[in-house]
N, C-alpha and C positions, 0 to 999 in steps of 0.2 A: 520712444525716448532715445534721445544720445548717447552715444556712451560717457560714463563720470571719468569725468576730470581727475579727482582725488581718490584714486584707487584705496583706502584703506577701510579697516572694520569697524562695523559700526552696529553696535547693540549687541555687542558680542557676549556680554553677561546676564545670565537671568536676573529678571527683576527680584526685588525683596520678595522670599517664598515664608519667612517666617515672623513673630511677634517679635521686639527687642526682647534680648534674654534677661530672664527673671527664676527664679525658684532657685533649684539645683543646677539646672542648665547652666547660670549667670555663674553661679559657685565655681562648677568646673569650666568656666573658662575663665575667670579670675585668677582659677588657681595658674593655668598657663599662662596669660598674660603677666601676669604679678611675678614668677618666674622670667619672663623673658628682663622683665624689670630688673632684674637683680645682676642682668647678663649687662649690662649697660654701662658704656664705657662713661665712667662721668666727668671726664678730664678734671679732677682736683675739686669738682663742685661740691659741694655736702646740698643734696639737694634735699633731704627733710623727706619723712614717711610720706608716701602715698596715701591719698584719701579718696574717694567715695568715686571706681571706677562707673565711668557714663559709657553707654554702647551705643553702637548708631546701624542701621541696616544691614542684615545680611548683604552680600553678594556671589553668585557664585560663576566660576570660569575656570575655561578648562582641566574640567573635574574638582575641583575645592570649590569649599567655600570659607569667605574671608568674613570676617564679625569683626570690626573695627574698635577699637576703643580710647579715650582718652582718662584724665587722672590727675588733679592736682598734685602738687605736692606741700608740706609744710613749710619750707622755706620760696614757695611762690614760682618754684617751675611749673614744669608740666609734662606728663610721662604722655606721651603716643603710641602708637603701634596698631598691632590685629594679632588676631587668632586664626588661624584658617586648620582645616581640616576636609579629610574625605570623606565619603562614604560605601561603604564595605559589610560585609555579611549579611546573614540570610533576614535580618530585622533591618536591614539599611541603618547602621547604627554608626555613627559620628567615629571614625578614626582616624591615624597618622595625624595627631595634631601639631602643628608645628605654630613657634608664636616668635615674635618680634617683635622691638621696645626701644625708643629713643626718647629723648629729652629735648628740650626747649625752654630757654627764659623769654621770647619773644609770643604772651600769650596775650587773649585778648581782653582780659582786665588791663594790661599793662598800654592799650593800644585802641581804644576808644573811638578811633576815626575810622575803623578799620568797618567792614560793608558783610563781610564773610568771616571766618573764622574756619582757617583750613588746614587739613593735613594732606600729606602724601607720600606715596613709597610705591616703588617699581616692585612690582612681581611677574615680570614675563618680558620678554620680545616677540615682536612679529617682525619677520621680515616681508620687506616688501618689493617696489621692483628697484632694477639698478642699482639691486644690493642697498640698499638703504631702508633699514631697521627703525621701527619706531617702539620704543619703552611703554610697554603696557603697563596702567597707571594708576593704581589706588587712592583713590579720592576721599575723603570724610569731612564732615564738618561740618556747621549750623550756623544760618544767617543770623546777624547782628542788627537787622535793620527789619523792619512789620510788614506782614502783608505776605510775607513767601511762602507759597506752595509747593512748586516745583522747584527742581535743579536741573539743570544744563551741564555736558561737556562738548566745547566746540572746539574744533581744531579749526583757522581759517574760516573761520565763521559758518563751519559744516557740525552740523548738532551729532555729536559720533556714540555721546552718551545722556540719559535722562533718569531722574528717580522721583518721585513725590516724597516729599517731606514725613518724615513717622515721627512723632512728637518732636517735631524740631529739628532734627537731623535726617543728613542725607549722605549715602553710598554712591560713588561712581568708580567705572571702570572703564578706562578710554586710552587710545594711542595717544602718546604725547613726544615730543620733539622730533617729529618726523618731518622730513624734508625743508627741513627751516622753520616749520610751524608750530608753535607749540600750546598748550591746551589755554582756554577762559574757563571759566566757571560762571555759569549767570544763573539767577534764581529770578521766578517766572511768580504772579499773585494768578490767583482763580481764572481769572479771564485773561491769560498769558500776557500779561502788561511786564516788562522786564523791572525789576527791582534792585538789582543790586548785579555787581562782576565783579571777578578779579580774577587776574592771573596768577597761574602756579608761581610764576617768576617776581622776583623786585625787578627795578630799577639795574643793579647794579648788574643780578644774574645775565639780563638779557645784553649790556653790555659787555659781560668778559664772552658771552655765548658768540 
């Protein structure tokens, strides 16, 4: 084979190794995300309690692992974020938890045309060559549109990351805005027929980009 073109990493995250959390697992990590909530800068908004946190796939990369979740709220936001953590001691036992929490009025009740339904946040760099770094790139979120199986993350229409759908949602972890390119998200039905894209970006982002 030739050598690639597109020098960057590709499937650089274990795939989902566990169920979505549920029992006490789900408990203690409500309890840090719901914290990270409260850290949340809400510029003047009265965003209304949070209601019934939903989680989406494990993923895990270099050394953590990130458990994603979302969160209405009573006045019709929507909290985001994750939970990630390490693991350590002689039981391999979940620690160094650390969590993160933003908001949004732009959700997809509000937005009906919309194909996907997605989150994101940077947790890392890779550098690559000629000095030019790509944003390593936490992905979440759950098609709006029937039939999807899989998820896709392509940079340049190179498939960099993939997850199968767990009750609906799906985890990615991929390079994104590297060397002018920057990520799609596509979801794939049973027999990889594509169903649905969208980019991390609007319209407007890739203009001031």
């Amino acid at each position: 084979m030739p050598p690639e073109d597109r020098f960057v990493p590709r499937f650089a995250a274990e795939p989902p190794q566990d169920l979505l959390p549920y029992g006490r697992w789900a408990e203690r990590l409500q309890e840090e995300f719901l914290a990270a909530c409260l850290r949340v800068d809400t510029e003047g908004e009265e965003l209304g309690d949070p209601g019934d946190v939903v989680w989406y796939p494990d993923r895990t990369w270099h050394g953590r692992t990130f458990v994603p979740a979302t969160a209405p709220t009573a006045n019709g936001y929507e909290l985001f974020g994750f939970v990630s953590y390490a693991h350590g001691g002689d039981a391999d036992e979940p620690a160094d938890f650390h969590s993160e929490a933003d908001f949004t009025a732009d959700t997809a009740e509000a937005n009906p045309d919309w194909a996907i339904d997605l989150c994101d946040e940077v947790i890392g760099t890779w550098r690559g060559e000629q000095g030019k770094a790509a944003a390593m790139t936490l992905v979440w979120g759950r098609p709006m549109v029937q039939g999807a199986a899989v998820a896709t993350a392509e940079l340049a229409d190179l498939a960099v990351d993939q997850c199968v759908l767990v009750e609906g949602r799906f985890t990615l972890i991929a390079p994104d805005d590297y060397r002018g390119d920057t990520l799609d998200v596509k979801l794939f039905d049973a027999r990889g027929g594509e169903v649905a894209r969208e980019s991390l970006y609007t319209e407007d982002d890739e203009e001031d980009g």
